[in-house]
C-alpha positions in Angstrom: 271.7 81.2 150.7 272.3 83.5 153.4 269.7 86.5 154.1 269.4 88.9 156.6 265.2 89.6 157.3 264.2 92.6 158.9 261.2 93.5 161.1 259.7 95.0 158.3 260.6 91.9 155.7 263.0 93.6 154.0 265.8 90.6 153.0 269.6 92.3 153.2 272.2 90.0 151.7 275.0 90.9 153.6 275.1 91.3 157.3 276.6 95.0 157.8 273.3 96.5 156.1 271.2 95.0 159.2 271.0 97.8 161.9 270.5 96.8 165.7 267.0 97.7 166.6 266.5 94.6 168.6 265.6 96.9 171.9 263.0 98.8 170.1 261.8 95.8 167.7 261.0 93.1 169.9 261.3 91.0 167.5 264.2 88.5 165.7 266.5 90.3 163.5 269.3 87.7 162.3 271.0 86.5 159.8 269.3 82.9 158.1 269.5 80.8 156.1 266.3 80.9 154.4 266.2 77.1 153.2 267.2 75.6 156.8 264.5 73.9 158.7 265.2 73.6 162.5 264.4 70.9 165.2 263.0 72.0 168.4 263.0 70.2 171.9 262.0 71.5 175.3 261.2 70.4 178.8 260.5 73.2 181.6 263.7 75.4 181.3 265.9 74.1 178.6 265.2 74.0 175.2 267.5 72.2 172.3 268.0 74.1 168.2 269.8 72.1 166.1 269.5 71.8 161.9 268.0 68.8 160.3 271.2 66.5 160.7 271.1 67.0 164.9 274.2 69.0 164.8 274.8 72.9 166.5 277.2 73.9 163.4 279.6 76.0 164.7 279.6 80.3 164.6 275.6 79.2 162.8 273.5 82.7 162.8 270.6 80.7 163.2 270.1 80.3 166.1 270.7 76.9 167.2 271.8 75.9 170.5 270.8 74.4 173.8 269.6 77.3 176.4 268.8 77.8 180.0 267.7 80.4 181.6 268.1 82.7 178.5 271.8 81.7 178.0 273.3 79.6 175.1 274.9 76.7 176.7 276.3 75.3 173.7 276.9 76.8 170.8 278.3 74.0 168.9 278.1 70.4 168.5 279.2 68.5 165.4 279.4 64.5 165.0 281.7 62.8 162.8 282.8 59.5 162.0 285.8 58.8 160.8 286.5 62.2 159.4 282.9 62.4 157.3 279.6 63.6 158.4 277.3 60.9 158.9 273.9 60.3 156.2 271.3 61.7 157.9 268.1 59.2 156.8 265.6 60.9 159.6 265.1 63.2 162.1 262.0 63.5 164.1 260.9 65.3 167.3 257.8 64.2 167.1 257.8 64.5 171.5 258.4 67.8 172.1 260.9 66.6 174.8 263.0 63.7 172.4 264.8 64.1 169.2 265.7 61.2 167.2 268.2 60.7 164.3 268.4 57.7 162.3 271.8 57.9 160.4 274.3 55.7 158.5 277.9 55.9 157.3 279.3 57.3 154.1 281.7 54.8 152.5 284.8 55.2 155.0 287.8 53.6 156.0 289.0 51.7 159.2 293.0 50.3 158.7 292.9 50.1 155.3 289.0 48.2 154.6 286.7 50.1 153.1 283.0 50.1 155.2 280.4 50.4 152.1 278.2 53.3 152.9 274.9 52.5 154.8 276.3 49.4 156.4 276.8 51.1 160.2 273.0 52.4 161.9 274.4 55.5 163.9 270.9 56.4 166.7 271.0 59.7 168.5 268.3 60.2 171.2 268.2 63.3 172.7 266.6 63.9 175.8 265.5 67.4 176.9 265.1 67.4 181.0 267.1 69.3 183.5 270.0 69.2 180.7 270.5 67.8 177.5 270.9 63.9 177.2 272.3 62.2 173.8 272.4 58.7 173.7 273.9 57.2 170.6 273.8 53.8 169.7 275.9 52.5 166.7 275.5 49.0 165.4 277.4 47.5 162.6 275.5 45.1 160.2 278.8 43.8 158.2 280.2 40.6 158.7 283.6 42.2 159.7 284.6 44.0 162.8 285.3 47.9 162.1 287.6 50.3 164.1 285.8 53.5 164.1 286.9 57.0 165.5 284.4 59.4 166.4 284.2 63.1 166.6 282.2 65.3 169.0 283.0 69.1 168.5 281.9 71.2 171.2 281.7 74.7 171.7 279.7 77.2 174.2 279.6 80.9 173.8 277.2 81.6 176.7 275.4 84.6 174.7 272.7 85.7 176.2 269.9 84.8 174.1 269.3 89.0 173.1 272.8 88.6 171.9 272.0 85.7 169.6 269.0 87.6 168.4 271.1 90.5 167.1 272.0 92.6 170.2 275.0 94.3 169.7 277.5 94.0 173.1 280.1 96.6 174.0 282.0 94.3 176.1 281.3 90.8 177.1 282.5 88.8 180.5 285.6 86.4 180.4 285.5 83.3 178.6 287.7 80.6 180.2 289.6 78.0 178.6 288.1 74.6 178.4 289.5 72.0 180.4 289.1 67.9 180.9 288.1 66.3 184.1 288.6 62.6 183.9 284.9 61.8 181.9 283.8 65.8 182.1 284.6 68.4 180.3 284.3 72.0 181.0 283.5 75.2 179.4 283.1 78.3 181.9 282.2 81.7 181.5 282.3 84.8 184.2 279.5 87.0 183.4 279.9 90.5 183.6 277.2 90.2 186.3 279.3 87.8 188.4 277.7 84.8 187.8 279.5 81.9 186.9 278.4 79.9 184.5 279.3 76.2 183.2 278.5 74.1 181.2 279.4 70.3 181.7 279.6 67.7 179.7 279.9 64.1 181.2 280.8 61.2 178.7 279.7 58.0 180.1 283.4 56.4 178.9 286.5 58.0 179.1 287.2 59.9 175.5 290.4 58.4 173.8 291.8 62.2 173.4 290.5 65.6 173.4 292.0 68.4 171.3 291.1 71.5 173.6 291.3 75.2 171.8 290.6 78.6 173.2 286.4 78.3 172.4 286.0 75.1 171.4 287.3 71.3 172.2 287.1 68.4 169.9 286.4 65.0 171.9 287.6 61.8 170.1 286.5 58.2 170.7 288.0 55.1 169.5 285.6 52.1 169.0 286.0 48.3 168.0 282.5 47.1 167.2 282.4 43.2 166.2 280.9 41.9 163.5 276.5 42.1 163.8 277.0 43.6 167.0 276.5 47.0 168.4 278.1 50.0 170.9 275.6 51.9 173.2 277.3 55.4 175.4 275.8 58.2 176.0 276.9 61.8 176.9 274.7 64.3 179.4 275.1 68.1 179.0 274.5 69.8 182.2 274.1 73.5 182.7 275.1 75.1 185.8 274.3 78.8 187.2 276.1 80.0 190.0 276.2 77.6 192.7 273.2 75.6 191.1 274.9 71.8 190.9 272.8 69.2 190.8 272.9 66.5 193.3 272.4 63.6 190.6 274.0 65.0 187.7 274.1 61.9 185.5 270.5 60.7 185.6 269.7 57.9 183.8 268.3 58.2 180.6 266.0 55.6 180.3 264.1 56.6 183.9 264.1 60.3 182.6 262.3 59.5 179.9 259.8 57.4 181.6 258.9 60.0 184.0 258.3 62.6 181.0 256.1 59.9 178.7 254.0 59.6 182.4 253.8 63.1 182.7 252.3 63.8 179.1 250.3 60.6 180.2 248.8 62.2 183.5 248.8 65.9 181.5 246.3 64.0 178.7 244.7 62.5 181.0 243.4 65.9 183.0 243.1 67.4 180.0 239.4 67.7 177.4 239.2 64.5 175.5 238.1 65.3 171.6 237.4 62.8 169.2 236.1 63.5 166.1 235.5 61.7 162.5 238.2 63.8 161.2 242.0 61.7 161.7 243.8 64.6 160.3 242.0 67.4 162.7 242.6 65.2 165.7 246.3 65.1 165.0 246.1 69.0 164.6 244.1 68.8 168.3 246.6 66.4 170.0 249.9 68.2 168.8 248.6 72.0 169.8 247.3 70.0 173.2 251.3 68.7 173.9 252.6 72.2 172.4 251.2 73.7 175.0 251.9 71.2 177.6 255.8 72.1 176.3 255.8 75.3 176.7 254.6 75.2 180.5 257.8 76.4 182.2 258.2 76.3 186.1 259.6 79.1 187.9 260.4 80.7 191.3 257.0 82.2 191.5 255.3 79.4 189.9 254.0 77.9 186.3 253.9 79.8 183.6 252.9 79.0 179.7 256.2 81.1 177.9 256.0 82.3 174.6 257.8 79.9 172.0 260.9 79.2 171.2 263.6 79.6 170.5 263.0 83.7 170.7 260.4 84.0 173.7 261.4 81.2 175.6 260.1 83.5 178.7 256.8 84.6 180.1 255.1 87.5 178.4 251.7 88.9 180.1 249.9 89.5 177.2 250.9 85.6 175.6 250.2 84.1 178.7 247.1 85.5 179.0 245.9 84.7 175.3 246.5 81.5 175.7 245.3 80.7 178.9 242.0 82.3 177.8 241.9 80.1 174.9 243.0 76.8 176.7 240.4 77.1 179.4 238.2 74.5 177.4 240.8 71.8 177.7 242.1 72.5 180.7 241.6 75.4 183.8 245.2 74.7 185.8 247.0 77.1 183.0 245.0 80.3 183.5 244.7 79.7 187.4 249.0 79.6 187.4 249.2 82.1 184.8 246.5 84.3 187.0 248.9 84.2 190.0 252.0 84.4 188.2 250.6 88.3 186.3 249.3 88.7 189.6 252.8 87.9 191.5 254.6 90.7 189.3 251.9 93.7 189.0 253.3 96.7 189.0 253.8 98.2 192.1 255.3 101.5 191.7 256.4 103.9 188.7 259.8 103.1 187.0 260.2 104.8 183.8 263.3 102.6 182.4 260.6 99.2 183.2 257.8 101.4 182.1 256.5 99.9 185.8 252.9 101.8 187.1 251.0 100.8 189.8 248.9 98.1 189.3 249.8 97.1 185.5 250.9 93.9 183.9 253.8 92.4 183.1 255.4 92.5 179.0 258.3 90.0 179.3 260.4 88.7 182.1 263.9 88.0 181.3 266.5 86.5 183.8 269.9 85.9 181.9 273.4 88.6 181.6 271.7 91.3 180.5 268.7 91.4 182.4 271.0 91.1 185.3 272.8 93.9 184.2 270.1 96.3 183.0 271.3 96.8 179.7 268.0 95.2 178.4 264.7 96.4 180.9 263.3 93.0 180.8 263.3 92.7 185.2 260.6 92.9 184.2 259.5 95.3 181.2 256.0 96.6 181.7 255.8 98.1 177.8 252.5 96.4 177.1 249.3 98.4 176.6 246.7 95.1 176.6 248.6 93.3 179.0 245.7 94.6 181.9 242.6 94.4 180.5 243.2 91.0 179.3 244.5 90.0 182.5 240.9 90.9 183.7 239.6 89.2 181.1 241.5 86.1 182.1 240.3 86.2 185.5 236.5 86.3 184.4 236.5 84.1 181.9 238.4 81.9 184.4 236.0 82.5 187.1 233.2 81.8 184.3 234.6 78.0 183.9 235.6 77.2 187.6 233.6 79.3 189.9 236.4 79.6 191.8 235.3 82.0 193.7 238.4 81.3 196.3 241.4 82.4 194.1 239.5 85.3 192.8 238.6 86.8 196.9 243.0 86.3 196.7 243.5 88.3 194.3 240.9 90.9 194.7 243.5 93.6 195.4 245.2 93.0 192.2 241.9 93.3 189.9 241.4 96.4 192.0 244.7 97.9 190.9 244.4 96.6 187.4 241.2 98.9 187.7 242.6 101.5 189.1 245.3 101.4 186.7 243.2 101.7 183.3 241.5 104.5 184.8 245.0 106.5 186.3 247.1 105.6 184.1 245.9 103.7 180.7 243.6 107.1 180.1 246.3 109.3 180.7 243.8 112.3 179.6 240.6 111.2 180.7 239.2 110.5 177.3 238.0 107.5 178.1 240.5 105.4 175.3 243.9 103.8 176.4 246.6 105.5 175.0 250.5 103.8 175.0 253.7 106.1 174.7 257.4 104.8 174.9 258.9 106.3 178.3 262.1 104.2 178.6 264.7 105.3 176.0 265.0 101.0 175.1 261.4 100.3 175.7 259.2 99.5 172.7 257.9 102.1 170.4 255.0 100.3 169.8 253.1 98.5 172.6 250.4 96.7 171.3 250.3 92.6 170.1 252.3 94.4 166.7 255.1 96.1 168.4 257.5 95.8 165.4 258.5 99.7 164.9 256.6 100.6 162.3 253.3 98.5 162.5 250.9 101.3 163.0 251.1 103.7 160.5 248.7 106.0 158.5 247.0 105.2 154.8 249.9 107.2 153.1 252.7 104.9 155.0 253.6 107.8 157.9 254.2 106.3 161.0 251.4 107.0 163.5 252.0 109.9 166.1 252.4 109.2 169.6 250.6 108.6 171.8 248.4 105.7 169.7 245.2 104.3 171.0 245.0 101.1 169.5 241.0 99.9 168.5 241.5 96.4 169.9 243.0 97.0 173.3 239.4 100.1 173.6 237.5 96.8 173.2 239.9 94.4 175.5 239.0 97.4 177.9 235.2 97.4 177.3 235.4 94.1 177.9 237.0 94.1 180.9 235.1 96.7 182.3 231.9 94.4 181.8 233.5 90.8 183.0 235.1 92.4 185.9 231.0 94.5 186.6 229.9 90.6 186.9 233.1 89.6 189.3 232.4 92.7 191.7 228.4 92.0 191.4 229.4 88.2 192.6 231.2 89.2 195.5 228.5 91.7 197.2 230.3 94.6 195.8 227.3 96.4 193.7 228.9 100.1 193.6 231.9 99.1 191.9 229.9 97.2 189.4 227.0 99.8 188.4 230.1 101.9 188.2 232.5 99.6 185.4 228.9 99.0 183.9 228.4 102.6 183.2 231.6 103.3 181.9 232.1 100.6 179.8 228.5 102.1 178.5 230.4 105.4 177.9 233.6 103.6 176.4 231.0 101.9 173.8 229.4 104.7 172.6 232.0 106.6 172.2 233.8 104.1 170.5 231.8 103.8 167.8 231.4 107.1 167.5 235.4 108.2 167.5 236.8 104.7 165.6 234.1 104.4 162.8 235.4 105.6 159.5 231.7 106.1 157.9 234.0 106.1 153.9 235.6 103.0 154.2 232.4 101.4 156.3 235.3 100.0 158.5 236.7 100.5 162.1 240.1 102.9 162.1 243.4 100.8 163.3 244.0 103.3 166.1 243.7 107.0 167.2 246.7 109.2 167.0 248.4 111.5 168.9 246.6 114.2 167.5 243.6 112.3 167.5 243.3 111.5 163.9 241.9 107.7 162.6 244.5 105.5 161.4 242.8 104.6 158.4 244.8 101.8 157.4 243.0 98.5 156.6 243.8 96.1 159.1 243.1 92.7 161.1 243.1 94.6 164.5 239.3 95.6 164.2 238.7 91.9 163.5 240.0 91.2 167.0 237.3 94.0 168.3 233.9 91.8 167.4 234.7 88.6 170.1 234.6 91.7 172.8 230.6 92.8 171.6 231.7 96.5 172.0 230.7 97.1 168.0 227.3 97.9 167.0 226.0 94.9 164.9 225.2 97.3 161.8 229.0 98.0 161.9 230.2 94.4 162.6 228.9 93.4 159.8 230.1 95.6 157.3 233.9 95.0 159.5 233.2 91.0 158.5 232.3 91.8 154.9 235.9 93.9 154.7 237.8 91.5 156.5 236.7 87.9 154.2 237.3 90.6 151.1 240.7 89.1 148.9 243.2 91.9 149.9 242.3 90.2 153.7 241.6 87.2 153.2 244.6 85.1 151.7 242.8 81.9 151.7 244.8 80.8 154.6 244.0 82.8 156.6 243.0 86.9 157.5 246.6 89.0 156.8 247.3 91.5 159.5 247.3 94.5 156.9 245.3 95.0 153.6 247.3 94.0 150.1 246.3 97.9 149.6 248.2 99.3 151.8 251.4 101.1 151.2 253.3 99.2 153.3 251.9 95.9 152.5 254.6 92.6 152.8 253.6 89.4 152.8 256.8 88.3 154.5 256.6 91.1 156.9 256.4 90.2 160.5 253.0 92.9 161.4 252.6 94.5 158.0 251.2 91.4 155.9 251.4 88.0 157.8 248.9 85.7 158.8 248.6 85.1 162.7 246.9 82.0 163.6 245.9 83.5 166.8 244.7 86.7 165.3 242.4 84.6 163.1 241.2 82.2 166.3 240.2 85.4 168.0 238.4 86.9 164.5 236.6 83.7 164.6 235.1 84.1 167.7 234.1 87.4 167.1 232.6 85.6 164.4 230.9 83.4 166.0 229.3 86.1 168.6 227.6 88.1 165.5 226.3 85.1 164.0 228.7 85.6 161.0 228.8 81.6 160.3 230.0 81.3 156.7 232.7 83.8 157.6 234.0 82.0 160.7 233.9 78.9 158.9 235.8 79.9 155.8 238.7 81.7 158.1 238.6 77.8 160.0 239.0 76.3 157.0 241.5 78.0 156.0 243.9 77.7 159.0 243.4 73.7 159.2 244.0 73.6 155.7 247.6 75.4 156.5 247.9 73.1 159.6 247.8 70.4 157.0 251.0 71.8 155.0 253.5 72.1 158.2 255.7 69.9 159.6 253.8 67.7 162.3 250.3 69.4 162.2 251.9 72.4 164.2 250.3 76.1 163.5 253.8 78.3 163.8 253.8 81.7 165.5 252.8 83.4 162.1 253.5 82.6 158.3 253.9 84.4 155.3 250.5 85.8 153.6 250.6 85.1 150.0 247.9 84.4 148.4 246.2 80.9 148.0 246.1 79.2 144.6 245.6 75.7 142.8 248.4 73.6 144.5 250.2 76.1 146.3 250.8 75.8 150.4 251.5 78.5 152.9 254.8 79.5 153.1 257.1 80.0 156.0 258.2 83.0 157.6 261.9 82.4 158.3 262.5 83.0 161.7 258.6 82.0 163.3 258.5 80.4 166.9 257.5 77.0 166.5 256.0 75.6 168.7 254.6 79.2 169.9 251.9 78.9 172.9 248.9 81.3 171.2 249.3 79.6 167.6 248.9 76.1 169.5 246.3 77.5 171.9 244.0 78.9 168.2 242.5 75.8 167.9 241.0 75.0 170.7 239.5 79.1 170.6 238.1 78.0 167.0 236.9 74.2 168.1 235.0 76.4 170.9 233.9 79.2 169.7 232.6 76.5 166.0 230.8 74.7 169.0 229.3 78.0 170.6 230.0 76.8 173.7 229.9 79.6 176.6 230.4 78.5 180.4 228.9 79.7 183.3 230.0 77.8 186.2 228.9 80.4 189.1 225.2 79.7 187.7 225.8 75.7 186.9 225.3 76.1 183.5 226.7 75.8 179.9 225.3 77.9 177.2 225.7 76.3 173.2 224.9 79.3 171.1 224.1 77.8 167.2 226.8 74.6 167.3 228.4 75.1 163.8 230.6 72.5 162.6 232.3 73.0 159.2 232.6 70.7 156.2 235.6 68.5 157.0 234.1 67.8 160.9 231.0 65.7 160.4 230.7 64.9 164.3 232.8 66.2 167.3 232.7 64.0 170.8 233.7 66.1 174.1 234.5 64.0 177.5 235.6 65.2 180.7 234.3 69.2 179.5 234.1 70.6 183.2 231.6 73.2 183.9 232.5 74.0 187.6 234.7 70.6 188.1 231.5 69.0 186.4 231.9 66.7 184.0 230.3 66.8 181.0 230.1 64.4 177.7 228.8 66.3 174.5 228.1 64.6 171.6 228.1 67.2 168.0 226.9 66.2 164.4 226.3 67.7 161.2 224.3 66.5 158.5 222.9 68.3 155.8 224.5 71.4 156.7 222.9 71.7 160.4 224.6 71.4 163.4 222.8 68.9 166.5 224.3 68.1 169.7 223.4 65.4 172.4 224.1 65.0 175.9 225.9 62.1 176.5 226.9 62.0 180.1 226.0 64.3 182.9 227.0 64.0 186.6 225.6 66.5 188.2 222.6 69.0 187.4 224.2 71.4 185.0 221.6 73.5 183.1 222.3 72.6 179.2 221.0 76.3 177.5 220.3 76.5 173.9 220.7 80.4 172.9 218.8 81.7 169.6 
């Protein structure tokens, strides 16, 4: 059953009714099947999409591919066995980096015998490093020989991965002819940019015959496998750029994957260790820890945590940030990379078709055909309103676990611009909020963490007026403002700090003032062009509490509204009310449930003292974690409401793994604990430790406080939440808050 889902939700059954408003949507808009599940692999630049059997089925509208570099590589493979498909009995990718299938034959024939079905084990391994490695394995448990001829059906469109999203193309570069080289073959494609791009596929025997066609080529082996015996070859799918050919480009399969198990290995081993009495939870902890591991991506200008896949396979400021901010617990080296990455591409000067300015961050960063050609602004795009402040945030709250006082002195200049940048151009008219408005013609309309078109919108469904200051990013500012007081403070710099202390004390006031809508007793979404409250009920002034801009009368009554039912789904918070007039529960803004939304409510939360609330929303999310494939929080899913046996359903096209969803937990497990660092002062702050129902005791090794070690030991009983110092190397101050 083939749909087509829009931005907004809406399902189209036929293909023509979707319109292309990729550019402005920033956001999937494809046609799916909405039954299909996916498997995902991916190690640093390359990342593997293929259905549930392990096969790319050819002209799919799913998606599913192997990519570099934003480029589909291949667009099809297909495995058969003697004309049939083979019975797929499992597929895992359990490592983020290896796919298995476990598969058997259909009852074929080989010269006239008949093999009975399920008597031939056909093992794919796929390897995701530098390429894409298969190594198949078939072994025959009859008591006969068989003669079998197999089919491998390749095809590479090399559509840049906007195109595969639903960008519409005028012209595209030439596609060449395939062509067999000995145990290679070749697909080849001259961008319109003048890169030349390949993609090579080296068999590790000699193919009996390949049947070669304008886009795709059919490779055919012919086997003899004995009696009880089995067949073992493999085939490596390299993908070239330009002059970029590997020196080695066969590596062996078997060292590859020993060097990625040792690099998990040496990852874990940096990494927070958590052990708790709860099996289930420390799955959900150890598959968000090697989520995010995946997603680490190295590039020219270093490490960087990208998006998810298979849509933001690329770095995104405000992503990066997020999750670096909520990853700090486990482990520090992702927000100091990500902190010189943002800091590598801060604006430097106005461009109006990058929406660049002078000391902003980064939106996305894109690097395939159409990047290279400007016809998307992705070089990078600059269209993101929070990107800055939470940038600044990063850097304190970085600062806060490391005392690293040597990286920030680095990058002093760039927190000075970031400054200087809310100030000349965030508050374009110098009333103290942070306004966005589209400047490049195929920028994004709406420049907030919902940019789908039409996520901000008045109570009567009219799209909000331009330009929209949104209520979170006035807080992400406030916040900033104060963290980055205490970073100037710290380095001898006391007139720039009484200064961001005073106007964040002017921001505050006036923020509850201007954004307090006195009949709902809730926080307005945004400001509008005009002014005016956007008075539709929504999650985005749940994000405000974790900041502390929000009087505590008022964040009360915004925790009472948000854990109401039209909110709260049971899973989870939904981005908009049930009472809204533009309310979808499969909507991508306008009805979802974000896990990272919710990990950030929570510690908002948590800073008010709103316990019962922050537990119910954490119960909640691990009690979806629970329902999805391999304990893994997607990018978002659909926000119906809970009831007797029901489980959360999927939204159709969701990054999985997606780095802020796999980063929520560790927010939550933090922000449960009321753990608060402060490494420039040696000590560690545990504000009210309050562990929920299904977590009777937490243990945290290797927690470092300044590079010092700590072991903390957490247990509930009879409702109340104890901790105990288990290990301590050096003298940091252990501070109970009230």
């Amino acid at each position: 059953m083939k749909k087509c889902v829009s931005p907004e939700g809406r399902i189209f059954e036929e293909e023509t009714e979707a319109t292309n408003r990729i550019l402005n949507e920033g956001i999937p808009f494809i046609i799916v099947d909405v039954r299909e599940k996916v498997l995902t692999t991916k190690e640093g630049d390359c990342f593997l999409l293929t259905n549930t059997e392990g096969d790319i089925p050819w002209g799919n509208t799913r998606g599913f591919g192997f990519y570099y570099q934003d480029t589909r590589f291949l667009s099809c493979m297909e495995f058969l066995i003697n004309d049939k498909n083979p019975v797929c009995l499992s597929s895992t990718v359990e490592l983020n980096y290896l796919e298995r299938l476990e598969c058997a034959n259909p009852d074929i024939e080989s010269n006239g015998i008949k093999i009975p079905q399920e008597t031939l084990n056909i093992r794919q391994s796929r390897l995701v490093k530098d390429g894409f490695h298969n190594k198949v394995r078939i072994k025959n448990y009859n008591s006969f020989s068989v003669d079998l001829t197999l089919q491998f059906k390749f095809g590479s469109d090399f559509a840049d991965i906007f195109e595969v999203r639903g960008l519409k193309r005028k012209s595209r570069g030439k596609l060449l002819c395939p062509q067999l080289e000995g145990k290679n073959l070749i697909f080849a494609y001259m961008g319109k940019d003048d890169i030349f791009r390949q993609t090579k596929l080296h068999f590790s025997v000699e193919p009996s015959s390949v049947e070669i066609g304008p886009e795709r080529a059919t490779v055919i082996f012919n086997f003899k496998i004995k009696a009880l015996s089995k067949l073992n070859f493999s085939i490596y799918v390299e993908p070239i750029v330009g002059e970029n050919v590997k020196e080695n480009p066969k590596p062996n399969f078997g060292r590859t994957l020993s060097s990625l198990k040792a690099s998990y290995e040496r990852y874990g081993e940096k990494c927070l260790q958590v052990d708790t009495d709860n099996p289930i939870f420390d799955r959900l902890i150890a598959r968000s820890k090697n989520d995010v591991r995946a997603l680490v991506t190295e590039m020219p200008e270093g490490r960087i945590i990208v998006g998810g896949i298979p849509w933001y396979a690329a770095p995104f400021g405000r992503d990066a940030a997020i999750v670096s901010i909520q990853t700090l617990p486990l482990c520090s080296d992702f927000a100091r990379d990500t902190i010189k990455f943002l800091a590598a591409y801060q604006g430097k000067k106005e461009d109006v078709l990058r929406e660049e300015e002078p000391g902003k961050i980064i939106h996305e960063l894109r690097r395939g055909e159409l990047a290279n050609l400007g016809e998307i602004p992705h070089t990078p795009y600059y269209g993101s309103i929070d990107s800055t402040p939470l940038f600044l945030i990063l850097v304190s709250e970085y600062l806060k676990w490391t005392n690293d006082l040597g990286l920030v002195k680095k990058i002093k200049g760039n927190i000075d611009k970031a400054i200087d940048w809310i100030k000349n151009y965030g508050d374009r008219d110098g009333d103290l909020f942070i306004e966005y408005e589209r400047r490049a013609e195929r920028g994004l309309e709406n420049q907030g963490w919902k940019d789908s078109s039409n996520s901000v919108f008045h109570a009567d469904g009219r799209a909000a007026k331009l330009p929209i200051a949104l209520v979170e990013v006035q807080a992400y500012v406030y916040y900033a403002l104060r963290r980055t007081s205490e970073i100037y403070n710290g380095l001898g710099d006391l007139g720039k700090s009484t200064a961001l202390v005073s106007w964040a004390a002017a921001l505050r006031e006036k923020f509850n003032e201007d954004f307090w809508m006195n009949e709902e007793n809730f926080l307005a979404m945004a400001l509008d062009g005009d002014k005016k409250q956007v008075k539709t009920i929504t999650s985005n002034p749940g994000q405000v509490l974790w900041t502390g801009i929000l009087d505590k009368d008022k964040a009360q009554k915004v925790a009472e509204r948000l854990m109401k039912s039209d909110m709260f789904s049971g899973w989870g918070i939904r981005t908009v009310s049930k009472t809204a007039k533009k309310y979808n529960p499969m909507s991508y803004h306008n009805g979802t449930i974000w896990p990272h939304d919710n990990a950030l409510i929570v510690r908002g939360f948590r800073r008010y003292g709103f316990d019962d609330a922050s537990e119910k929303v954490a119960n909640g999310l691990y009690d979806a974690a629970t329902h999805h494939a391999y304990m893994r929080l997607p990018e978002l899913f659909c926000g119906f409401s809970r009831r007797e046996e029901s489980w959360p359903t999927d939204y159709p096209v969701a990054c999985s793994p997606q780095a802020w969803s796999a980063g929520s937990i560790f927010m939550i497990l933090q922000s449960l604990l009321g753990i608060s660092p402060d490494a420039p002062n040696n000590a560690l702050y545990l504000n009210k430790p309050h562990l929920p129902s299904w977590l009777g005791s937490v243990k945290l090794r290797g927690l470092k406080v300044g590079g010092n070690p700590l072991d903390l030991s957490f247990r509930r009983e009879n409702g109340l939440t104890s901790f105990t110092v288990l290990k301590k190397e050096r003298e940091t101050k252990i501070i109970m808050e009230e």
